[in-house]
Backbone and ligand atoms as CSV (ligand in chain L), in Angstrom:
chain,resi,resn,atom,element,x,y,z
A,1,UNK,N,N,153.897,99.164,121.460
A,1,UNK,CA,C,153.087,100.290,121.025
A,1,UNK,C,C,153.365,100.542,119.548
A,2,UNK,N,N,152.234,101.023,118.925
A,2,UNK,CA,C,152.684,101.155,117.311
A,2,UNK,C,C,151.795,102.491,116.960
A,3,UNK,N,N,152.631,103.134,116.151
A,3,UNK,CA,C,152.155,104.753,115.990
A,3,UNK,C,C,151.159,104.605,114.868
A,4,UNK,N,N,149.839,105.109,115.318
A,4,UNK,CA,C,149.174,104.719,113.892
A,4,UNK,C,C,147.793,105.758,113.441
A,5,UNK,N,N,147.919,106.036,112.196
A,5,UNK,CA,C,147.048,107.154,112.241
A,5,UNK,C,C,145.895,107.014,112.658
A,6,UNK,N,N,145.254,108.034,112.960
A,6,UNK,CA,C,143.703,108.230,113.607
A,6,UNK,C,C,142.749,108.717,112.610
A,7,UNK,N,N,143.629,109.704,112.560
A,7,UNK,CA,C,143.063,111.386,111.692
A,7,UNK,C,C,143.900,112.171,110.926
A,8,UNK,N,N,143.498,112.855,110.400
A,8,UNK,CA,C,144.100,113.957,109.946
A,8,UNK,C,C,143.947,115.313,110.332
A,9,UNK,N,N,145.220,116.121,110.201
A,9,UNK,CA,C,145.027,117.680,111.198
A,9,UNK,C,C,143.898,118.475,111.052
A,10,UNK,N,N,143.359,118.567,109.634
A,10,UNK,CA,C,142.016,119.172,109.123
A,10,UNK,C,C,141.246,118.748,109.588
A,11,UNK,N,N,140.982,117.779,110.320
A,11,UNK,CA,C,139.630,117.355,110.803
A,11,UNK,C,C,139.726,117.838,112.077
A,12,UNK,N,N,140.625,118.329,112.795
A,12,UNK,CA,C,140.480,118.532,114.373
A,12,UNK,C,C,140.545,120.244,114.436
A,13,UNK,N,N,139.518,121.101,114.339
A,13,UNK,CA,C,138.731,121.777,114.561
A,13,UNK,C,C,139.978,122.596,116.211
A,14,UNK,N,N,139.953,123.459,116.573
A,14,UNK,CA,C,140.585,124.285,117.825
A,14,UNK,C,C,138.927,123.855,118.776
A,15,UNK,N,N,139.501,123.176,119.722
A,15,UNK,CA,C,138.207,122.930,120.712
A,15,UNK,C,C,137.329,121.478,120.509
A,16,UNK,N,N,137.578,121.012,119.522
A,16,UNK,CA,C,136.368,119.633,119.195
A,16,UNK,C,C,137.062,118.719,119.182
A,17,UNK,N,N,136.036,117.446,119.321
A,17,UNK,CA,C,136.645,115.961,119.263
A,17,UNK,C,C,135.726,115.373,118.195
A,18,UNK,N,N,136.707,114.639,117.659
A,18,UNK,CA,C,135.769,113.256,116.761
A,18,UNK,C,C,136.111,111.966,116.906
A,19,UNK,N,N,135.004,111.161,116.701
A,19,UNK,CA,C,135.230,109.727,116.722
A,19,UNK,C,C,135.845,108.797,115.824
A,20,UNK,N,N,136.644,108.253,116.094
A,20,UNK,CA,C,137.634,107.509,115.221
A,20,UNK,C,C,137.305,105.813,115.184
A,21,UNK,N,N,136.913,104.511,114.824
A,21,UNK,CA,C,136.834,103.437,114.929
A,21,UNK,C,C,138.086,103.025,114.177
A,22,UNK,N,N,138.754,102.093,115.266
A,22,UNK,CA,C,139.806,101.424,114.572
A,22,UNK,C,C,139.763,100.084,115.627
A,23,UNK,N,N,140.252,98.908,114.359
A,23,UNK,CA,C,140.436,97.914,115.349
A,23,UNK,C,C,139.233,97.360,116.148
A,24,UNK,N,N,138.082,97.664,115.977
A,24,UNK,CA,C,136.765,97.762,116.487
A,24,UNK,C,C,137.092,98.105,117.798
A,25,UNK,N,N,137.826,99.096,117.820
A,25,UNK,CA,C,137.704,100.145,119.249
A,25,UNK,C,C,137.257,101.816,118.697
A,26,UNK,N,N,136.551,102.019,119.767
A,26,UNK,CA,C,135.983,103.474,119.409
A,26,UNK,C,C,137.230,104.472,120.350
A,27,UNK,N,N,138.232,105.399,119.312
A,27,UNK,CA,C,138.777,106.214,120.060
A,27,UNK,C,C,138.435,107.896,120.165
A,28,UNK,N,N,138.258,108.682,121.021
A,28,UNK,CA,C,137.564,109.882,121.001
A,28,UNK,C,C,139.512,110.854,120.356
A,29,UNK,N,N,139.727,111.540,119.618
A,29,UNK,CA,C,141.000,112.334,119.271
A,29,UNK,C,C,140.309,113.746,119.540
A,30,UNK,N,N,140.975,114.668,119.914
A,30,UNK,CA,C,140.213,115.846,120.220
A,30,UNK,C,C,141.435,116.928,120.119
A,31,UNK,N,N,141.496,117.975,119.653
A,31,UNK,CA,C,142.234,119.549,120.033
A,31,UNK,C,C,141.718,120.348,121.085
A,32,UNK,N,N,142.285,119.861,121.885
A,32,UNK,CA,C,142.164,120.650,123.095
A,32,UNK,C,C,142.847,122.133,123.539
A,33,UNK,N,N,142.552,123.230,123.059
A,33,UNK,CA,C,143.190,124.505,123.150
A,33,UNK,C,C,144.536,124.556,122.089
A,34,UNK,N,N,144.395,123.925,120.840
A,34,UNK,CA,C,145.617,123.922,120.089
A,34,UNK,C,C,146.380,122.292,120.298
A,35,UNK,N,N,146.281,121.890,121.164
A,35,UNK,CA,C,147.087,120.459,121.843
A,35,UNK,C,C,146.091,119.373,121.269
A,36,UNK,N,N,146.624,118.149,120.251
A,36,UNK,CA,C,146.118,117.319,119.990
A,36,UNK,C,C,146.261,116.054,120.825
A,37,UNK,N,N,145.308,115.739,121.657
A,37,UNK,CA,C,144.857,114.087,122.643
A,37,UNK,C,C,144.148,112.987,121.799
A,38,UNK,N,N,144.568,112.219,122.612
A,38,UNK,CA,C,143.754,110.982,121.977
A,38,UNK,C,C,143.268,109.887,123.368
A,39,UNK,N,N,141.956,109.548,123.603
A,39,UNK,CA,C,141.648,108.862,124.559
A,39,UNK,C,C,140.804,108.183,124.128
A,40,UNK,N,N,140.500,106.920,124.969
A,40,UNK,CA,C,139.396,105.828,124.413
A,40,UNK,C,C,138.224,106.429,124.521
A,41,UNK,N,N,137.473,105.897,123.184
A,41,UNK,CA,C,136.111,106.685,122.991
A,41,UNK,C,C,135.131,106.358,123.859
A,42,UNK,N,N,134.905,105.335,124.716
A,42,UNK,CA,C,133.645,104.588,125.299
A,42,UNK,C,C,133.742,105.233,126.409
A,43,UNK,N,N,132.944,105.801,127.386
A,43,UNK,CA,C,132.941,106.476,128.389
A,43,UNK,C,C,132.245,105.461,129.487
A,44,UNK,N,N,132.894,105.597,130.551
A,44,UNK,CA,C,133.220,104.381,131.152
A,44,UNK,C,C,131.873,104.657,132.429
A,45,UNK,N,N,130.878,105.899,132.330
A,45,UNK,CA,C,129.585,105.732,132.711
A,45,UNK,C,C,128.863,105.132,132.787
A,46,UNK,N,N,127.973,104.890,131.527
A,46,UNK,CA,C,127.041,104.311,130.762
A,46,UNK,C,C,127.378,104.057,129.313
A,47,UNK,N,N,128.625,104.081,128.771
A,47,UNK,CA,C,129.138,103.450,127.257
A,47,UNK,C,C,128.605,105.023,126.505
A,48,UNK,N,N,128.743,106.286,126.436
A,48,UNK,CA,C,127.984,106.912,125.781
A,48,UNK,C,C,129.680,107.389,125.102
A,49,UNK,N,N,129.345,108.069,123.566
A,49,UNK,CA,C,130.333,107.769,122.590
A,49,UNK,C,C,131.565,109.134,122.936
A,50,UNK,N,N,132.224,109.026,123.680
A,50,UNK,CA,C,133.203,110.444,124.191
A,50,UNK,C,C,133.681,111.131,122.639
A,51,UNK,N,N,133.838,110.635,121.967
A,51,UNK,CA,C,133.963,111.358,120.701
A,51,UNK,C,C,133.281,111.614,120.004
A,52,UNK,N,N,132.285,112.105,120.333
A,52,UNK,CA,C,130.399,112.635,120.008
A,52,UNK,C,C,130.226,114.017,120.890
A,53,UNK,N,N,131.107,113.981,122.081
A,53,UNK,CA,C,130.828,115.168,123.012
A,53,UNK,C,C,131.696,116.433,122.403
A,54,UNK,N,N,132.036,117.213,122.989
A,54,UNK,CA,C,132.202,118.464,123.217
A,54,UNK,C,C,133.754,118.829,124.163
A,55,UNK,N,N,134.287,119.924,123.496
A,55,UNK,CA,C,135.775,120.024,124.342
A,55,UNK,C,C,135.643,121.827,125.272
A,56,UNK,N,N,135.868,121.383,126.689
A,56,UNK,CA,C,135.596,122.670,127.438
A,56,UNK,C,C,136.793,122.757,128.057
A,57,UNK,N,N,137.497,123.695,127.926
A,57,UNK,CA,C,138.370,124.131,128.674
A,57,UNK,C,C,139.389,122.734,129.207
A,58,UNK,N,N,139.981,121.664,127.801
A,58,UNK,CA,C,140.952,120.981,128.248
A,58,UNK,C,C,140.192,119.619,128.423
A,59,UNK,N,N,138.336,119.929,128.723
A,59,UNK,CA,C,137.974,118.507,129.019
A,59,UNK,C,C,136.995,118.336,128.022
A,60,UNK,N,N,136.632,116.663,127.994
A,60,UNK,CA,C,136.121,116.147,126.958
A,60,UNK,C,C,134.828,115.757,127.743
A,61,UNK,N,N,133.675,116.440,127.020
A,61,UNK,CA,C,132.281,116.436,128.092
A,61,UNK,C,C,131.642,114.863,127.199
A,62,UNK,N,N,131.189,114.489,127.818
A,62,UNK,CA,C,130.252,113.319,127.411
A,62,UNK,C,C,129.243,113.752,127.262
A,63,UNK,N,N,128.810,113.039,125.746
A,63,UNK,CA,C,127.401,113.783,125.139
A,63,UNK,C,C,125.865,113.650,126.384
A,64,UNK,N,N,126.227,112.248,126.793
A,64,UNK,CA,C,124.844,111.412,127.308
A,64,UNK,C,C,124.906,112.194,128.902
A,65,UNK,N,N,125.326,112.863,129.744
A,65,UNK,CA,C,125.118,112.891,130.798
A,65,UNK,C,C,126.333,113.731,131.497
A,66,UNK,N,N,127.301,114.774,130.649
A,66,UNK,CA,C,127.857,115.734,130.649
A,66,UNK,C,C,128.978,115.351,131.682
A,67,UNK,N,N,129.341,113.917,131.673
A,67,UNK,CA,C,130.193,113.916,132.377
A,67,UNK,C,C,131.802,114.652,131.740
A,68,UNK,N,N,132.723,114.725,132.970
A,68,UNK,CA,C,134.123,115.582,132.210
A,68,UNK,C,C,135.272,114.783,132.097
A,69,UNK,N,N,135.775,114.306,131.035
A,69,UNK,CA,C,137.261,113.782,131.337
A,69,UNK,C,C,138.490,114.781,130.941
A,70,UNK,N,N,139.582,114.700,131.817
A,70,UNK,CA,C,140.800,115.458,131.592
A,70,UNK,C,C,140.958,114.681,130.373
A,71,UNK,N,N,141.499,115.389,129.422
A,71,UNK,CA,C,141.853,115.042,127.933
A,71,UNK,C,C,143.329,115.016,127.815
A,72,UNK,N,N,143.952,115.012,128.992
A,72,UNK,CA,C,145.716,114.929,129.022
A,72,UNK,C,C,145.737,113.614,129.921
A,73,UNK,N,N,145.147,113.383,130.903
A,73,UNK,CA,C,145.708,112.116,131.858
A,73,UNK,C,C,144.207,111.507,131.842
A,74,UNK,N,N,142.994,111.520,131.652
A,74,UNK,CA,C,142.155,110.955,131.184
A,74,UNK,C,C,141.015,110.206,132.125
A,75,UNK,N,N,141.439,111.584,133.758
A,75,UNK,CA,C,140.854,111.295,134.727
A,75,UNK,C,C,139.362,111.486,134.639
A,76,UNK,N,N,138.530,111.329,135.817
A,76,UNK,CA,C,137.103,112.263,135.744
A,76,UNK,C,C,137.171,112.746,136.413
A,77,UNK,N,N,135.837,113.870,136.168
A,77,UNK,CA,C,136.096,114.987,137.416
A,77,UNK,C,C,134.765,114.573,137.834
A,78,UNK,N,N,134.445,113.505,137.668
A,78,UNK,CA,C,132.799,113.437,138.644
A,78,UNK,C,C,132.865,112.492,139.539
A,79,UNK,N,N,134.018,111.497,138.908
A,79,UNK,CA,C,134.355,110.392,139.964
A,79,UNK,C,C,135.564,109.680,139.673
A,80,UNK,N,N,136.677,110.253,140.590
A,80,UNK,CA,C,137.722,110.190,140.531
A,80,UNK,C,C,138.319,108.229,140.349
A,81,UNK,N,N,137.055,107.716,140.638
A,81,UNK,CA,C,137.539,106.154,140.609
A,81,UNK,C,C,137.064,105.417,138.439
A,82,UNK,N,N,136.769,106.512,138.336
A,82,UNK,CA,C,136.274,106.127,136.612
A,82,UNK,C,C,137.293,107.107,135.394
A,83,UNK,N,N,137.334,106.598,134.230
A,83,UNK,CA,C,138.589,107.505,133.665
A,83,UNK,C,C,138.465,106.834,132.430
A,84,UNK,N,N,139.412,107.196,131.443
A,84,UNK,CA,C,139.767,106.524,129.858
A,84,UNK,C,C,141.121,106.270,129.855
A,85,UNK,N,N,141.403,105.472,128.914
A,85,UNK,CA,C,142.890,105.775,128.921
A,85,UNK,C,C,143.054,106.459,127.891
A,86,UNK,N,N,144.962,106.880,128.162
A,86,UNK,CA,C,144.878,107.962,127.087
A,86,UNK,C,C,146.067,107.568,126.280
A,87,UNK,N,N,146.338,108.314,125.464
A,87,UNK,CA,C,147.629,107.643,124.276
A,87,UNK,C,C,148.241,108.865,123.968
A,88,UNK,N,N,149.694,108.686,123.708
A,88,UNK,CA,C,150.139,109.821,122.774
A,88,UNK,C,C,150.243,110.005,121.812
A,89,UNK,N,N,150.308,111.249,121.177
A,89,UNK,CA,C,149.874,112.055,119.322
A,89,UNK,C,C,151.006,112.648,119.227
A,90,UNK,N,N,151.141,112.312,117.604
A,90,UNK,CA,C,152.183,113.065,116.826
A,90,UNK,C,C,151.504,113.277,115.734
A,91,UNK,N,N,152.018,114.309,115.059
A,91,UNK,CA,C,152.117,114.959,113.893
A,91,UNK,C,C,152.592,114.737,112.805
A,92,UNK,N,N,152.678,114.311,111.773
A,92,UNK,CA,C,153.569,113.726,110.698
A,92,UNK,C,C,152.786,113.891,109.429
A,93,UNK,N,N,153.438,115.352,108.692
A,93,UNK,CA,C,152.722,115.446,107.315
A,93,UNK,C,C,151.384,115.689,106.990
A,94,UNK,N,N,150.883,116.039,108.392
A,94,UNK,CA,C,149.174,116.372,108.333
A,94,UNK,C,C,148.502,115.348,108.904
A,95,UNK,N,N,149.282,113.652,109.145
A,95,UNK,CA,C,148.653,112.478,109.358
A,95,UNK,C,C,148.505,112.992,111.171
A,96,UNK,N,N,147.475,112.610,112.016
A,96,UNK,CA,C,147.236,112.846,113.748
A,96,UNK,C,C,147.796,111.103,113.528
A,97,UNK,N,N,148.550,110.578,114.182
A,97,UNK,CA,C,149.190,109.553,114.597
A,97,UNK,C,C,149.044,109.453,116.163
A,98,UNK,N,N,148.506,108.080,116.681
A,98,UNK,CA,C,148.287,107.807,118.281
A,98,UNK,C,C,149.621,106.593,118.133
A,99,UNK,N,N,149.749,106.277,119.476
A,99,UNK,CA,C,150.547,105.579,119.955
A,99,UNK,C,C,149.247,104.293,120.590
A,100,UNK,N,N,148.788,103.468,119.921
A,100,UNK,CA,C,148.448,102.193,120.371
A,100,UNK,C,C,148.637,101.130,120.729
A,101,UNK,N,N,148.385,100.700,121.970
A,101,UNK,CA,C,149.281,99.024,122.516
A,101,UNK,C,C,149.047,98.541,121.066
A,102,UNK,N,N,149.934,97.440,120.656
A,102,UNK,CA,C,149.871,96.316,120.031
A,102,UNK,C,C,148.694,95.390,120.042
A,103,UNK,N,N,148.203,94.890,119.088
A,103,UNK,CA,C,146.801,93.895,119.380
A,103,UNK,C,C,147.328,92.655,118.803
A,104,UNK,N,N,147.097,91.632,119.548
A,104,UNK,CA,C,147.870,90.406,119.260
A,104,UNK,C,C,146.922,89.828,117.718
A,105,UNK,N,N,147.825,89.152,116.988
A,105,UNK,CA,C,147.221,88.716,115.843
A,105,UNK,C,C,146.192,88.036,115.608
L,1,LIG,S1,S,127.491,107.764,129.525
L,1,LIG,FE1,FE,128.955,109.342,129.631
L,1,LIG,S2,S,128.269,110.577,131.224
L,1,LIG,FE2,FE,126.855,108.955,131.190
């Protein structure tokens, strides 16, 4: 795993998510009630961009079809067999830092 920035704290808004491309992966980072998450952006529905949606009460709504993911363990609440994965965030100097597997060279 390698800690690597996403974002920065100014950009994460109390309640919103934005989309981050790194690595040509789309990751959704969001402030969820003060608590900064980070989960894969592609929503595992219909591909619609989870870091385009909206943050309700802890969950990250999908723009295309309002589905909900827990924004801490990165379950769904519409169908418990579909989900994102999720990563952990730190703080460092203003930098939002995720914890990303390694991508082989
Ligand atoms: S693509 Fe996300 S809810 Fe349908």
């Amino acid at each position: 795993m390698a800690w690597t920035k996403l974002a920065s704290i100014g950009e994460l808004q109390r309640d919103s998510v934005i989309e981050v491309e790194h690595g040509g992966e789309l990751f959704a980072i969001c402030n969820a009630g003060g608590e900064l998450r980070a989960m894969g952006g592609v929503c595992p529905h219909e591909g619609g961009p989870l870091g385009q949606g909206t943050v309700i009460q802890g969950m990250v709504v999908c723009p295309w079809h309002m589905w909900e993911f827990d924004s801490k363990s990165g379950a769904c609440l519409v169908d418990d067999r579909m989900g994102v994965p999720v990563y952990a965030v730190k703080v460092e100097g203003g930098a939002v830092l995720v914890d990303l597997p390694e991508q082989d060279a």
